[in-house]
C-alpha positions as CSV (number, residue, x, y, z in Angstrom):
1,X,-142.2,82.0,10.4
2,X,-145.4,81.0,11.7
3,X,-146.2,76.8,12.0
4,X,-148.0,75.3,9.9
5,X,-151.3,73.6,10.4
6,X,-149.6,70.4,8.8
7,X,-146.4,69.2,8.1
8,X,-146.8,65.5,6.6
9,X,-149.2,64.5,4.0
10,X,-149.8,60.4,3.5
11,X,-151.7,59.0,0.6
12,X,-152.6,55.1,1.0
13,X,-152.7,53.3,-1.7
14,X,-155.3,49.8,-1.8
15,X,-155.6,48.5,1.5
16,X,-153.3,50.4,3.0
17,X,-155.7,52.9,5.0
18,X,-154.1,51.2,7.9
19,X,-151.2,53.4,8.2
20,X,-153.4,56.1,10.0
21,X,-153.9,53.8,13.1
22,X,-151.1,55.2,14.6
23,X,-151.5,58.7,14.6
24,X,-152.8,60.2,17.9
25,X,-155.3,62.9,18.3
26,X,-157.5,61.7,15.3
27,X,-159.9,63.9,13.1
28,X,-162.0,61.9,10.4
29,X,-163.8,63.7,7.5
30,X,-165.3,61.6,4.8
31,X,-164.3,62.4,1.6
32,X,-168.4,62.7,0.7
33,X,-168.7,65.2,3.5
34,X,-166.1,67.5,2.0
35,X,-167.8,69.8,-0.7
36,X,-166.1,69.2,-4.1
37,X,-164.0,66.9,-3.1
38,X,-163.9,63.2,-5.1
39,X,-165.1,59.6,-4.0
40,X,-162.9,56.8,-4.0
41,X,-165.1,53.9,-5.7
42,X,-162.4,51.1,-5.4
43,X,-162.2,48.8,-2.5
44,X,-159.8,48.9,-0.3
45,X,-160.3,52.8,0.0
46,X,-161.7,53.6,2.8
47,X,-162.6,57.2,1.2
48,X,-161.6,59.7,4.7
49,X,-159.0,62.1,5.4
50,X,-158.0,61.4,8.6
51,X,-156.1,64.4,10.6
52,X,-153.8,63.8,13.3
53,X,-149.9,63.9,15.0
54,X,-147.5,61.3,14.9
55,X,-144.5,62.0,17.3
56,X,-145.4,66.3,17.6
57,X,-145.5,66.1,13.9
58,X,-148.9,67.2,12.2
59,X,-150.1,64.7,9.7
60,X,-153.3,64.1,7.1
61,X,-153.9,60.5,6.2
62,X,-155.8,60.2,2.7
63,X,-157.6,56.8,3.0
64,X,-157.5,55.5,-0.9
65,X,-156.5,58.1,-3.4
66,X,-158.6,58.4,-7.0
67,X,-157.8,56.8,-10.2
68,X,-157.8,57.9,-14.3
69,X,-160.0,54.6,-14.6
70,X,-162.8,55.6,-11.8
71,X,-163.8,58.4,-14.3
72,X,-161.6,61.8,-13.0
73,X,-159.8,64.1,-14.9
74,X,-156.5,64.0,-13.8
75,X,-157.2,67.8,-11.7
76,X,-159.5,66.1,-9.6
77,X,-157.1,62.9,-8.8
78,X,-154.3,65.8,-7.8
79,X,-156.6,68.2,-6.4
80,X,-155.7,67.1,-2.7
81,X,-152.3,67.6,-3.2
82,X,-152.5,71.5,-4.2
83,X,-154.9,71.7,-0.9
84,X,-152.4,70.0,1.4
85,X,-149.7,72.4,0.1
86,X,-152.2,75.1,1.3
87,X,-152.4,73.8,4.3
88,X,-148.7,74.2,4.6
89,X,-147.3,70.8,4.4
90,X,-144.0,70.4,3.2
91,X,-143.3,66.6,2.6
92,X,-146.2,64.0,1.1
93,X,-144.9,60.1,1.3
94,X,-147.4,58.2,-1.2
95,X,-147.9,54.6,-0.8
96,X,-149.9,52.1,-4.1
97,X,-149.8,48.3,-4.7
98,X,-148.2,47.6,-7.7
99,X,-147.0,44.6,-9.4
100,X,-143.5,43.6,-9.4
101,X,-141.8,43.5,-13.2
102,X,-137.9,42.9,-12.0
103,X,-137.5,39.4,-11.9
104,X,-135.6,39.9,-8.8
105,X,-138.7,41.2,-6.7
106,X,-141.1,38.9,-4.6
107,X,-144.5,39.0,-3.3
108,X,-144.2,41.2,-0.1
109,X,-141.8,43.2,-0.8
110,X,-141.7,47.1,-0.2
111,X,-140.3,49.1,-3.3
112,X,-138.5,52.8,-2.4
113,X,-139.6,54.8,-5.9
114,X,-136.4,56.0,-7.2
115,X,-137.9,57.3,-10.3
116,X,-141.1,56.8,-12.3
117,X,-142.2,56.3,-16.1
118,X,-145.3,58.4,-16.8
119,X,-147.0,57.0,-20.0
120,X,-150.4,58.4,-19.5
121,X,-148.0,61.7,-19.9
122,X,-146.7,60.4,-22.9
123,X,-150.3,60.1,-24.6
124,X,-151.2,63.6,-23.4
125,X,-153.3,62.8,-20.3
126,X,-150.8,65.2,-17.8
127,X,-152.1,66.8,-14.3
128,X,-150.3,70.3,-15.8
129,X,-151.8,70.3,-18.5
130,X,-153.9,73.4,-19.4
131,X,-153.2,77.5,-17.5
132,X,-150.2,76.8,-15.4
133,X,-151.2,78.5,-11.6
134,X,-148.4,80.3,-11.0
135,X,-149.6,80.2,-7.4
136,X,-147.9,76.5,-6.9
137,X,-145.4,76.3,-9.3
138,X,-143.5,77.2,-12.3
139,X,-144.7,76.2,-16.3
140,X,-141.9,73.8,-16.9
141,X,-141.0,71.9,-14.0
142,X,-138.0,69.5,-13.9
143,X,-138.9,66.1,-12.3
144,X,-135.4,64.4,-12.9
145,X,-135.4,64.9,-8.8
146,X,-139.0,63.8,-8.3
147,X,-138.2,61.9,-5.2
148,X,-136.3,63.3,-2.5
149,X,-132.7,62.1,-2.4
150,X,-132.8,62.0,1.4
151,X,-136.0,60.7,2.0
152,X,-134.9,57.7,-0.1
153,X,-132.2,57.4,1.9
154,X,-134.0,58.1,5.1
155,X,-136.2,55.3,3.9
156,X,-133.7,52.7,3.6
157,X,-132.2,53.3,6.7
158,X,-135.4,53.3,8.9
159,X,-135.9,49.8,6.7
160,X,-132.6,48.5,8.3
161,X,-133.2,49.4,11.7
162,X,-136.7,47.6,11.9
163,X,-134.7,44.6,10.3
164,X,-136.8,44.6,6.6
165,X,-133.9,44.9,4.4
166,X,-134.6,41.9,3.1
167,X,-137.7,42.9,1.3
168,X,-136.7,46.9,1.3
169,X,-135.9,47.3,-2.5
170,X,-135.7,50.6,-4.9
171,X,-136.4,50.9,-8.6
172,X,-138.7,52.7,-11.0
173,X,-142.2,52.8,-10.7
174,X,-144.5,52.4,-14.5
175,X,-147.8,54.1,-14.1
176,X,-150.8,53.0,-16.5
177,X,-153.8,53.8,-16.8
178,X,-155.6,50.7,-16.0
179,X,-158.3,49.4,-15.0
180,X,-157.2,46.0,-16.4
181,X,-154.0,44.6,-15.5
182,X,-151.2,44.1,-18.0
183,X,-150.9,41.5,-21.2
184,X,-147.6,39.8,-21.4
185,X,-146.7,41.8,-24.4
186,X,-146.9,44.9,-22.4
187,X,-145.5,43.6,-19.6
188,X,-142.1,42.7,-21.7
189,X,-142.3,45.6,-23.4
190,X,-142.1,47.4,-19.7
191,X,-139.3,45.4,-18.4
192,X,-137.1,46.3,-21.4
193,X,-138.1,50.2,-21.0
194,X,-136.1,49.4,-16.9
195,X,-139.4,49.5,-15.0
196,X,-139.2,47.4,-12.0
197,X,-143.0,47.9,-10.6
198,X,-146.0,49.2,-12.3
199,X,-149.3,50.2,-11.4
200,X,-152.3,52.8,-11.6
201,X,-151.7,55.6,-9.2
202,X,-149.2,57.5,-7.7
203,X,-147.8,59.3,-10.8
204,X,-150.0,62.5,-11.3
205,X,-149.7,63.2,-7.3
206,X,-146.1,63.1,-7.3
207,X,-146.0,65.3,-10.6
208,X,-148.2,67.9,-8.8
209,X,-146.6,67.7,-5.4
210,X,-143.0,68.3,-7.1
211,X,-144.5,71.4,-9.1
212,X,-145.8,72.6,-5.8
213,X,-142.4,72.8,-4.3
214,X,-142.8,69.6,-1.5
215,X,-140.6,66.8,-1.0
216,X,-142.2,63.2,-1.8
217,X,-141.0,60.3,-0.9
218,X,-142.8,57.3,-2.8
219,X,-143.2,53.5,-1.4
220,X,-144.5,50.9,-3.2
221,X,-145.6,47.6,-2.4
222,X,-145.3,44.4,-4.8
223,X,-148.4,42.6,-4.1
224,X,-148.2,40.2,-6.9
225,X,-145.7,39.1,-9.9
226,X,-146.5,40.6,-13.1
227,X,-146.8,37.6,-15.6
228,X,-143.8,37.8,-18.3
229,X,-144.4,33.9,-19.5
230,X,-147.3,32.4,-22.0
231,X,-147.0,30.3,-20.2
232,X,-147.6,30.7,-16.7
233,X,-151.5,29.5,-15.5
234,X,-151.8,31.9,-12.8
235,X,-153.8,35.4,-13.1
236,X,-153.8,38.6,-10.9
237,X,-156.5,39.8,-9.2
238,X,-157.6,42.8,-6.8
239,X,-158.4,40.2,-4.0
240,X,-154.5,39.0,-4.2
241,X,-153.5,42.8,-3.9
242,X,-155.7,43.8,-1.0
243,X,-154.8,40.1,0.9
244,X,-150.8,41.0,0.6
245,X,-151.7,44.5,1.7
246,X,-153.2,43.2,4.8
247,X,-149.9,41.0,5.2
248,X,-147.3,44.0,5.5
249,X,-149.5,46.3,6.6
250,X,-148.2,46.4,10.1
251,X,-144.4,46.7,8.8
252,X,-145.6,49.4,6.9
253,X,-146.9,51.3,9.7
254,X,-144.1,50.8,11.4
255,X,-142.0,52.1,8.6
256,X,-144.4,55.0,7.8
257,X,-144.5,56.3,11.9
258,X,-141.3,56.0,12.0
259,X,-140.3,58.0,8.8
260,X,-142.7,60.8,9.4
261,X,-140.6,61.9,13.1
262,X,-137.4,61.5,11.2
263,X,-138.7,63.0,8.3
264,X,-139.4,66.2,10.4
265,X,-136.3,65.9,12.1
266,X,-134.4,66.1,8.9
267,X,-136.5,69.1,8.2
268,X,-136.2,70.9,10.7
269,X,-132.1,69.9,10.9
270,X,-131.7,71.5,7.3
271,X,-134.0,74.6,7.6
């Protein structure tokens, strides 16, 4: 078979753009030069796919993904996926902030997505919704596998060897709409449903990329304690998020170059 023009999609969640530093042989495009493409309006997203190879293996960096809150339908937020997987990539590794709900998580730490709840998908706001294209996948998907067994485990292993597992942690990822952060009352009510993280991305992506056929491996990182407790003074804010993001961003290029040539090693071991 013919190579593909790419191999390895990353989309970086707030303040994460970062991760595309260490790919060599760097192409920018500006996501307001690409014709129908969307704008990210949040900071902390730079707004540029950036093409390049890490190790031999070609990648595409999306610099801040879109959100339900900016104003897109939930085609447009996914749209980039269905064009990487026309490009020919076969794995996408999706980074977010998110806040941590398990009282066992900190500040700083880097969550592997084992699972996730989807409760704009519960309400009826679903990327498939509408004609299924038959071109990327099948009606009724199954997403019980959404994240890729091996990858997880590739993940955690990588973790080890650069000495993180400390803060290298896995659980199941609650996406919301947003743009406001949680109440307490929600916040409870998402710990007792088992969600360990939660935030406002990452969900619809994964749903489309799995319906296309690629492998997706999700990381999150807990850049602030969701508030469980009346009584608790303290208040989250996007300025917390981006400042943590800036704190692990070099572990989590580290983590991310390092996964993409084993990732493609694995690949190209079980092909």
């Amino acid at each position: 078979s013919k190579p593909s023009l790419l191999e390895v999609a990353v989309i970086c969640g707030s303040g994460l753009g970062l991760l595309a530093d260490r790919a060599a042989n760097k192409q920018t495009f500006r996501y307001q030069d690409i014709p129908n493409f969307p704008v990210s309006t949040v900071a902390g997203h730079e707004g540029c796919l950036v093409f390049g190879t890490i190790e031999d293996t070609s990648c595409v960096f999306m610099q801040g993904h879109f959100h339900l809150y900016e104003g897109y339908s939930l085609c447009q937020v996914t749209l980039p996926v269905r064009i990487f997987k026309l490009m020919g990539v076969e794995s996408v590794l999706v980074t977010n902030a998110s806040g941590g709900i398990c009282p066992d998580f900190k500040v700083g730490d880097i969550m592997v997505i084992k699972d996730h709840i989807n409760l704009p998908g519960f309400a009826g706001q679903h990327p498939l919704c509408g004609p299924n294209d038959e071109r990327f996948g099948i009606r009724f998907p199954c997403m019980s596998d959404a994240y890729s067994k091996d990858l997880r485990r590739l993940a955690l292993d990588v973790g080890s060897e650069l000495g993180c597992s400390d803060f290298i942690r896995e659980g199941v990822y609650c996406m919301v709409s947003g743009p406001n952060f949680e109440t307490i009352a929600e916040a409870r009510m998402l710990l007792i449903l088992g969600c360990d993280s939660v935030g406002m991305s990452t969900v619809p992506e994964v749903t489309v990329a799995k319906h296309c056929g690629l492998r997706v491996l999700g990381l999150s990182l807990i850049t602030n304690k969701v508030s469980l407790d009346y009584s608790r003074e303290e208040k989250v804010n996007h300025e917390e998020v981006l400042q943590i993001s800036k704190m692990r961003a070099e572990v989590l290029q580290k983590l991310v170059t390092k996964l993409i040539s084993r990732c493609q090693q694995q690949s190209i071991n079980t092909h």
